[in-house]
Residue frames as a rotation matrix with the C-alpha (Angstrom) as fourth column:
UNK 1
0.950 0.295 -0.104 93.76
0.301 -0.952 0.049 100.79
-0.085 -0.078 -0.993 85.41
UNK 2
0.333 -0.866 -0.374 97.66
-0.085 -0.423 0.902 100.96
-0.939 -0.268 -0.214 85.72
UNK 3
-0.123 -0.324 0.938 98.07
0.707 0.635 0.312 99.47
-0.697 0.701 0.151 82.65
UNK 4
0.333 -0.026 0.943 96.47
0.738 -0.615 -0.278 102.28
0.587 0.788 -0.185 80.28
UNK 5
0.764 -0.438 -0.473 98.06
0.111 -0.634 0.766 104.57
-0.635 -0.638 -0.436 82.69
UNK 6
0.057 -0.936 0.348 101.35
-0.013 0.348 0.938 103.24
-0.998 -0.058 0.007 81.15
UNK 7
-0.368 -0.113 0.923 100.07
0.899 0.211 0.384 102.76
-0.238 0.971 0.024 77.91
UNK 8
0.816 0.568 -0.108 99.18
0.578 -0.791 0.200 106.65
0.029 -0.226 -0.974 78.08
UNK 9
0.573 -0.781 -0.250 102.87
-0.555 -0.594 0.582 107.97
-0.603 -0.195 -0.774 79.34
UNK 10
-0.241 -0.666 0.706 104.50
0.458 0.563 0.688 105.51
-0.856 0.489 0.169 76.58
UNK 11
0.644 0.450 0.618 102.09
0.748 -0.538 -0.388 107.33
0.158 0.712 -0.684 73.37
UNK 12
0.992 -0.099 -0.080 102.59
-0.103 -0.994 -0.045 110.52
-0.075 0.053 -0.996 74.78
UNK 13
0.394 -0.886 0.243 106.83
0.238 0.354 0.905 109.60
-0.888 -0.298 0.350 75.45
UNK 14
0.027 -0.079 0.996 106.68
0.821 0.571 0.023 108.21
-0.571 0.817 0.080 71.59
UNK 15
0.850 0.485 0.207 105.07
0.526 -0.806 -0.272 111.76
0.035 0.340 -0.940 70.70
UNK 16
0.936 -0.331 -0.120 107.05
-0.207 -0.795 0.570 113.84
-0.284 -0.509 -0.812 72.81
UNK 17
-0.052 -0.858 0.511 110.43
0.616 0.376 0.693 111.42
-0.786 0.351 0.509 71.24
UNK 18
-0.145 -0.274 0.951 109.58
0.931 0.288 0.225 112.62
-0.335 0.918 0.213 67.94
UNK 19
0.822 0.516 0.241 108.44
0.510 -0.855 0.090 115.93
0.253 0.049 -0.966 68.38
UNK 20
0.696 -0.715 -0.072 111.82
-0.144 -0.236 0.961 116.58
-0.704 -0.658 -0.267 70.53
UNK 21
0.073 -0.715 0.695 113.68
0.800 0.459 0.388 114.79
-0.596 0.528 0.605 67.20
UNK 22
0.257 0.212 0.943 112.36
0.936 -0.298 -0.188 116.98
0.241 0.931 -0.275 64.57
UNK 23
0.919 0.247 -0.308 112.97
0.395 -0.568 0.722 119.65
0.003 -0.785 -0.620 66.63
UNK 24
0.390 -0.893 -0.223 116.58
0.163 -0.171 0.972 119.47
-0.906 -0.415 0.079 67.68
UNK 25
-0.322 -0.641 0.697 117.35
0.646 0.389 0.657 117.92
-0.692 0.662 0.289 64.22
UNK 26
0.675 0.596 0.434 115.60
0.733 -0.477 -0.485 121.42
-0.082 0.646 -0.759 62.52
UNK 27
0.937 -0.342 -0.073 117.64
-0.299 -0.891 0.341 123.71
-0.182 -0.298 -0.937 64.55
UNK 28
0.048 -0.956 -0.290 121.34
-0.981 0.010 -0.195 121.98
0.189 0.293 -0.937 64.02
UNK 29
0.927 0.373 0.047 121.42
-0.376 0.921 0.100 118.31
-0.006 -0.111 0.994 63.15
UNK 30
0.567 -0.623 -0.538 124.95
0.191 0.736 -0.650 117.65
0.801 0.266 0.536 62.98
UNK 31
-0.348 -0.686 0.639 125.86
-0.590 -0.370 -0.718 118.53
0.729 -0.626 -0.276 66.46
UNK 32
0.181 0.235 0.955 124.00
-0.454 0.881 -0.130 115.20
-0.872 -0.410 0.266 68.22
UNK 33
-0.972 -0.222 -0.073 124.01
-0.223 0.793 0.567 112.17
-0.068 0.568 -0.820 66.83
UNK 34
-0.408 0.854 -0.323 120.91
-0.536 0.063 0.842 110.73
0.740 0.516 0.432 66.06
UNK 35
0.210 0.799 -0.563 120.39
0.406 0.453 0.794 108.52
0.889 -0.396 -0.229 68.71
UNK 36
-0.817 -0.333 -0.471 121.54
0.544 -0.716 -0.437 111.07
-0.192 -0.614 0.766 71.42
UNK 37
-0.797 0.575 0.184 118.46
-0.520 -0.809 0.276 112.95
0.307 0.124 0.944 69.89
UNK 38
-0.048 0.829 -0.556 116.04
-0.250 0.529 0.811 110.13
0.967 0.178 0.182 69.89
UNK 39
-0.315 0.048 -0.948 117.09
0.930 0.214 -0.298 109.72
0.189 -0.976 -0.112 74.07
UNK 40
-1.000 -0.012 0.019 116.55
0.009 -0.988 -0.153 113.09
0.021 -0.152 0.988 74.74
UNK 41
-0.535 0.690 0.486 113.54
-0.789 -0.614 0.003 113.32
0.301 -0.382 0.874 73.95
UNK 42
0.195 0.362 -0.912 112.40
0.438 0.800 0.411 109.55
0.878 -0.479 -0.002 75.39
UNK 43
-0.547 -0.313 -0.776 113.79
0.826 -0.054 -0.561 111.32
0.134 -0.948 0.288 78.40
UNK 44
-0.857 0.462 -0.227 111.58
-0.470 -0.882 -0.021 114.98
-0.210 0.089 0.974 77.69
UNK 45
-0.119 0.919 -0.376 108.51
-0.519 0.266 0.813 112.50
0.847 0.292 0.445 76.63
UNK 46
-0.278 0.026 -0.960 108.71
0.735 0.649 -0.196 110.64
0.618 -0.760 -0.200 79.60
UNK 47
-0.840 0.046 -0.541 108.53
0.392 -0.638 -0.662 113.71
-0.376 -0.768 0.518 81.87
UNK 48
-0.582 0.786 -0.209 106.06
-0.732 -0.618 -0.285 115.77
-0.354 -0.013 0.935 80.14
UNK 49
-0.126 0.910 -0.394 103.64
-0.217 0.362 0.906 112.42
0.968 0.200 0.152 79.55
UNK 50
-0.442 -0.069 -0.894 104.04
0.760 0.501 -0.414 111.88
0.477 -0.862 -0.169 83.37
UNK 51
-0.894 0.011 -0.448 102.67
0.220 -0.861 -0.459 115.14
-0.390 -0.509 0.767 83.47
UNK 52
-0.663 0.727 -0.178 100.29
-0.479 -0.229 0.848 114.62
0.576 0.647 0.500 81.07
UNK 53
-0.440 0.334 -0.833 99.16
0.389 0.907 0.159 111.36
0.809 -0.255 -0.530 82.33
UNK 54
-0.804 0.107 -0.585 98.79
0.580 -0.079 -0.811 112.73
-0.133 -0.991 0.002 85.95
UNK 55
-0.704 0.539 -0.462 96.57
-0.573 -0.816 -0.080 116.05
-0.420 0.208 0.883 84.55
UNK 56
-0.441 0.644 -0.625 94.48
-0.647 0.254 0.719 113.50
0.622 0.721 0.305 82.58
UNK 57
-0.736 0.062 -0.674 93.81
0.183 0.977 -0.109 110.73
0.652 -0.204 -0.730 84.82
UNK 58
-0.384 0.787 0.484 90.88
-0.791 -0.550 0.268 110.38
0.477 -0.279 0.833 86.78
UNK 59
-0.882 -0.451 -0.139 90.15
-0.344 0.816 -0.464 108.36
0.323 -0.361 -0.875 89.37
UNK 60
-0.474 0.812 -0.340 87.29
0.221 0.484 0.847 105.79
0.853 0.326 -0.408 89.43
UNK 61
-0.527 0.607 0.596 84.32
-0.777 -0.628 -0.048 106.88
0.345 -0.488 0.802 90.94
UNK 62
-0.953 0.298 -0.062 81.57
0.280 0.781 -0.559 104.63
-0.118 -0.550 -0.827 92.78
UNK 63
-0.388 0.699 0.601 77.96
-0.112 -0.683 0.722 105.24
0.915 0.213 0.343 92.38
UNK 64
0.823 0.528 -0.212 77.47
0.455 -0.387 0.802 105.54
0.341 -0.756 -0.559 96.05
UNK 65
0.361 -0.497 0.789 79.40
-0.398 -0.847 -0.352 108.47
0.843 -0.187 -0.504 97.74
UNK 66
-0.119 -0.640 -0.759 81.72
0.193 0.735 -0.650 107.01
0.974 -0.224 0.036 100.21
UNK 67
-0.867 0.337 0.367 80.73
-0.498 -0.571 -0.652 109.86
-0.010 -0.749 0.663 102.73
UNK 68
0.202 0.975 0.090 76.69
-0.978 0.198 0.060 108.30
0.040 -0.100 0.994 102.17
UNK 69
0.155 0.073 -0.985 77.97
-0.138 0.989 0.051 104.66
0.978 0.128 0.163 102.64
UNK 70
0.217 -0.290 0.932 78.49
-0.967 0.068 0.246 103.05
-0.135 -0.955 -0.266 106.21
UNK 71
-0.368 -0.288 -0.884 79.98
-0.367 0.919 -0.146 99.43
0.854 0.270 -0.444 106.96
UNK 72
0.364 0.921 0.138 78.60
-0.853 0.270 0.446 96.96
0.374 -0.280 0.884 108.93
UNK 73
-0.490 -0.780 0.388 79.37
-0.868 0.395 -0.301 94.14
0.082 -0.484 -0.871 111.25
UNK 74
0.028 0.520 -0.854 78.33
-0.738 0.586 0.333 90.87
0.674 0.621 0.401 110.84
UNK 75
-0.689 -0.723 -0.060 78.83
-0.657 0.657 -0.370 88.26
0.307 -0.215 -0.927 113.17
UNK 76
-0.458 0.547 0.700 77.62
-0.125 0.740 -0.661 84.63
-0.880 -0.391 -0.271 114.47
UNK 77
0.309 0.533 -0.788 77.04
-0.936 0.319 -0.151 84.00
0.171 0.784 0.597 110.32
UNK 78
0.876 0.005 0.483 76.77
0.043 0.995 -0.088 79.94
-0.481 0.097 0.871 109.50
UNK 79
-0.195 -0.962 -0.191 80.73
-0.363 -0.110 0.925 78.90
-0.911 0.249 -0.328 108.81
UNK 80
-0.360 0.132 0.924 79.36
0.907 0.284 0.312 77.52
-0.221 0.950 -0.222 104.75
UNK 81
0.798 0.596 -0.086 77.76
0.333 -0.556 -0.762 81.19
-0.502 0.579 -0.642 103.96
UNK 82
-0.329 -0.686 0.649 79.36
0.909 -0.043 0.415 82.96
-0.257 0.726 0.638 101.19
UNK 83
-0.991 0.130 -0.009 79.41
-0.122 -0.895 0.429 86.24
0.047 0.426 0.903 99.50
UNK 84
-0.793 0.593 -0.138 76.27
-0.255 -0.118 0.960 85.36
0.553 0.796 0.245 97.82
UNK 85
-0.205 0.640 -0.741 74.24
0.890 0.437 0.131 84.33
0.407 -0.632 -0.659 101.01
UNK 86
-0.275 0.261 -0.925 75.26
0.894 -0.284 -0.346 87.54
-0.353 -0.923 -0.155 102.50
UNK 87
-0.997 -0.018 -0.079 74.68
-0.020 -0.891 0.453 89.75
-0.079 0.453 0.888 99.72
UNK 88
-0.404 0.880 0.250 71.25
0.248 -0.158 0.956 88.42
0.881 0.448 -0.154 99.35
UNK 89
-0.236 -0.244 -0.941 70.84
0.921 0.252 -0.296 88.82
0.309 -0.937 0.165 103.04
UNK 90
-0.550 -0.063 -0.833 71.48
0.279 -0.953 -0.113 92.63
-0.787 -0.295 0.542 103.00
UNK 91
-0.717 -0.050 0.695 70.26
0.694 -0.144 0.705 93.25
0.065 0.988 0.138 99.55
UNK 92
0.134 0.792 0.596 66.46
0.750 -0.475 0.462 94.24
0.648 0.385 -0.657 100.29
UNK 93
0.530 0.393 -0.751 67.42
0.785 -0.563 0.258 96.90
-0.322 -0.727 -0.607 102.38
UNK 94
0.598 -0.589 -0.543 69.69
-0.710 -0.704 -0.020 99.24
-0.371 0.398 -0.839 100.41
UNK 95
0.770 -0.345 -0.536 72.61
-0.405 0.385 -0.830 98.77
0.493 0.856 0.157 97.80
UNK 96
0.688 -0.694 0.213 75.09
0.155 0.428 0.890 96.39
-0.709 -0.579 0.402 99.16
UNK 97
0.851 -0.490 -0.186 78.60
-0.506 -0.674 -0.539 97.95
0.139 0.553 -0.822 97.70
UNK 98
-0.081 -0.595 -0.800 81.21
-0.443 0.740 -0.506 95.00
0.893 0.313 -0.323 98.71
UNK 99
0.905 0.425 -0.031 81.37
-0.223 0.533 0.817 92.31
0.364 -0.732 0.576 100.96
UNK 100
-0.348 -0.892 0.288 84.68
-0.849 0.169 -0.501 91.34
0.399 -0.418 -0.816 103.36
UNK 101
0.941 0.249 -0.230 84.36
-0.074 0.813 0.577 87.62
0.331 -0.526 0.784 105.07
UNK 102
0.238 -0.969 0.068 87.07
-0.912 -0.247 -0.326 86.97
0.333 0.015 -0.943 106.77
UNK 103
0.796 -0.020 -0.604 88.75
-0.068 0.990 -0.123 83.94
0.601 0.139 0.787 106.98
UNK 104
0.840 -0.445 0.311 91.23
-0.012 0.558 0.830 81.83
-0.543 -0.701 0.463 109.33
UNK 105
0.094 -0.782 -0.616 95.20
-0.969 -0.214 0.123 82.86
-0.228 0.585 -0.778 107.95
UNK 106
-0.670 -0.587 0.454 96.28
-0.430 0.805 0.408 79.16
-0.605 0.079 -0.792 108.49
UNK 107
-0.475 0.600 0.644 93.39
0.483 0.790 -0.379 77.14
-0.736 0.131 -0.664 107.60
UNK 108
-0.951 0.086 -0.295 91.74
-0.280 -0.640 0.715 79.72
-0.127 0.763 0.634 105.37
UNK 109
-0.281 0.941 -0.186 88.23
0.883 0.330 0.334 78.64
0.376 -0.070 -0.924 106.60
UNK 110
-0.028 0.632 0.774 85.68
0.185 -0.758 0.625 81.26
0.982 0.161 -0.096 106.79
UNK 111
-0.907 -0.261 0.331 85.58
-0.181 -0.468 -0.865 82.86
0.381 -0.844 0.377 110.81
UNK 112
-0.023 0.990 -0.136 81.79
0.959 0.060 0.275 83.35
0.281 -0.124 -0.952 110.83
UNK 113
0.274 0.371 -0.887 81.98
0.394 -0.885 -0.248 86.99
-0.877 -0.282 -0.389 110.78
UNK 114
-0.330 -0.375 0.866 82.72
0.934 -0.260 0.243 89.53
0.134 0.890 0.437 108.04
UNK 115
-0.026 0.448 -0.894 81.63
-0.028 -0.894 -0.447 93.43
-0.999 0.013 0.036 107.17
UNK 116
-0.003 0.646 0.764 79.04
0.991 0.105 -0.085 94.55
-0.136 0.756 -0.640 104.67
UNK 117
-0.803 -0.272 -0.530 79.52
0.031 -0.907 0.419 98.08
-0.595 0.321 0.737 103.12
UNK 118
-0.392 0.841 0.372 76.13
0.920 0.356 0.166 99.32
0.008 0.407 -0.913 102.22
UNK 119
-0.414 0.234 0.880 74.37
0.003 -0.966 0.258 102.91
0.910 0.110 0.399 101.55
UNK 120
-0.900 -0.335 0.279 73.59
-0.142 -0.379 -0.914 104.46
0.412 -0.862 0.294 104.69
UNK 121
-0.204 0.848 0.489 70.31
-0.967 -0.254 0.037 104.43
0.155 -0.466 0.871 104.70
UNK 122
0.478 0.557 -0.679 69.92
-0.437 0.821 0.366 100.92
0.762 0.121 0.637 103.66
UNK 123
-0.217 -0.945 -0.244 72.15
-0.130 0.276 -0.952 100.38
0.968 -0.175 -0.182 106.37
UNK 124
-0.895 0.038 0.445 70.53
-0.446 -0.013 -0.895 101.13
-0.028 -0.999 0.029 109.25
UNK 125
0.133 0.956 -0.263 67.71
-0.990 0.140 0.010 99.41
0.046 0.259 0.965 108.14
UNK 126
0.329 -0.049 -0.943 69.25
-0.092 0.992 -0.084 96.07
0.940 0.114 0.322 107.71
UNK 127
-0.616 -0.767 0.179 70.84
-0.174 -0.089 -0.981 96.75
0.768 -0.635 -0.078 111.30
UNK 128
-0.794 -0.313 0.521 67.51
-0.517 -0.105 -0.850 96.78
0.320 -0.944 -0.078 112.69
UNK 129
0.716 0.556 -0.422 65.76
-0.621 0.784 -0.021 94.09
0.319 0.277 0.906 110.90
UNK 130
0.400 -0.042 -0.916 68.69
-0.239 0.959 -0.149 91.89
0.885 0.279 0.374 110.97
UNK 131
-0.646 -0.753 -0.121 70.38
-0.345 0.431 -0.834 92.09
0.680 -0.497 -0.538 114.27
UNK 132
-0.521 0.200 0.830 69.34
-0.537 0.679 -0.500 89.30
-0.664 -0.706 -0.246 116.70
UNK 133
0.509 0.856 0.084 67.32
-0.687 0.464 -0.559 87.46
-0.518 0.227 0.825 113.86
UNK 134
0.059 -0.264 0.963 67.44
-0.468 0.844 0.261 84.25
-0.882 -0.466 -0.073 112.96
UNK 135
0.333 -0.117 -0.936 69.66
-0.923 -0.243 -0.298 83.19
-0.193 0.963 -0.189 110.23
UNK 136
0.154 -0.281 -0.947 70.20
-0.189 0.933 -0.308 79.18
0.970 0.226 0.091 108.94
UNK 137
0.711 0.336 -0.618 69.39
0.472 0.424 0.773 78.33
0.522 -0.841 0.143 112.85
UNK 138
-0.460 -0.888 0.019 72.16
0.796 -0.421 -0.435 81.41
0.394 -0.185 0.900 113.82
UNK 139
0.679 0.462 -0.570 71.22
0.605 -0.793 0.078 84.51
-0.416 -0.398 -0.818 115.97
UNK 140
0.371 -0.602 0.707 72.58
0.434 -0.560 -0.705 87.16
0.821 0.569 0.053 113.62
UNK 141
0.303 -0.320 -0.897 74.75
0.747 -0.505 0.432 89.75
-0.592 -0.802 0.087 115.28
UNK 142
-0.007 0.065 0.998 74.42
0.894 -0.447 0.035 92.95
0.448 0.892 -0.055 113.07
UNK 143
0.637 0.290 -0.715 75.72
0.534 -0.834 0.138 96.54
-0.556 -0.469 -0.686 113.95
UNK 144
0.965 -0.191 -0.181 77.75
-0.256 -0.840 -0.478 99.26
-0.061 0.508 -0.859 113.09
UNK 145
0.608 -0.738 -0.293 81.50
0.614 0.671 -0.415 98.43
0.503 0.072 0.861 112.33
UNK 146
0.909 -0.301 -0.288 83.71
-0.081 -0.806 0.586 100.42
-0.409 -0.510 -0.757 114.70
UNK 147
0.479 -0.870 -0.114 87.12
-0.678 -0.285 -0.678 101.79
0.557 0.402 -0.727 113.08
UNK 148
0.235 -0.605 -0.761 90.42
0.689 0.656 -0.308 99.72
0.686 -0.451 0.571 114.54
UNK 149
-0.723 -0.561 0.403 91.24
0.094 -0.657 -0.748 101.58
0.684 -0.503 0.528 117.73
UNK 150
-0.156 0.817 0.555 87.50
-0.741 -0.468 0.481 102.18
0.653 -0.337 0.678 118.89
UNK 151
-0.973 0.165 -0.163 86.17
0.228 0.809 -0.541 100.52
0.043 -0.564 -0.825 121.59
């Protein structure tokens, strides 16, 4: 996404270079030099494609509304599940929008807990099918995710 961002405010620069040349060099070309004109406007294309760029861009959307999504706490999963255990896991109950395991800094082994970001509704469903049930010989532990700070 940053990338054509950049490749956006470089075009429009390029534009705004030559537009800024023909320009200057209409109205009295032998007072700049040429490449005094050709900075100029790299320095006028730069601003007004940062302006462009900013007026154009548009930032990626989800197809569930972040306000209609809720996350989810996991815990007491088997330490070998993976994404794909717990996405099927949540799946039949609503879309399941990303998964978080979290893992040991040093050792970088899975914890046995994680949060599951799922539409709201399908959320509280899976909250009250899955908590306390038995998962790969594991008593799930499955609720809302409280913010950092909450108790």
């Amino acid at each position: 996404m940053r990338f054509s961002c950049f490749i956006k405010l470089l075009v429009a620069a390029l534009a705004a270079s030559l537009v800024g040349y023909f320009i200057v060099s209409a109205i009295n070309p032998q007072s700049m030099p040429t490449a005094s004109l050709f900075a100029t406007g790299i320095i006028l294309g730069t601003l007004f494609g940062g302006i462009l760029t900013a007026l154009v861009h548009k930032p990626a959307t989800t197809t569930v509304d972040e306000a209609a999504s809720s996350n989810i706490y996991v815990g007491n999963l088997p330490f070998n599940a993976g994404q794909d255990d717990v996405k099927n896991l949540f799946a039949p109950y609503g879309q399941v929008i990303d998964i978080r395991l979290v893992k040991d800094r040093r050792s970088k082994r899975f914890k046995g807990y994680g949060f599951v970001e799922m539409d709201s509704e399908g959320a509280k469903a899976a909250i009250k099918q899955l908590d306390g049930a038995d998962y790969a010989g594991r008593t799930l532990r499955v609720n809302e995710a409280k913010r950092k700070g909450e108790e």
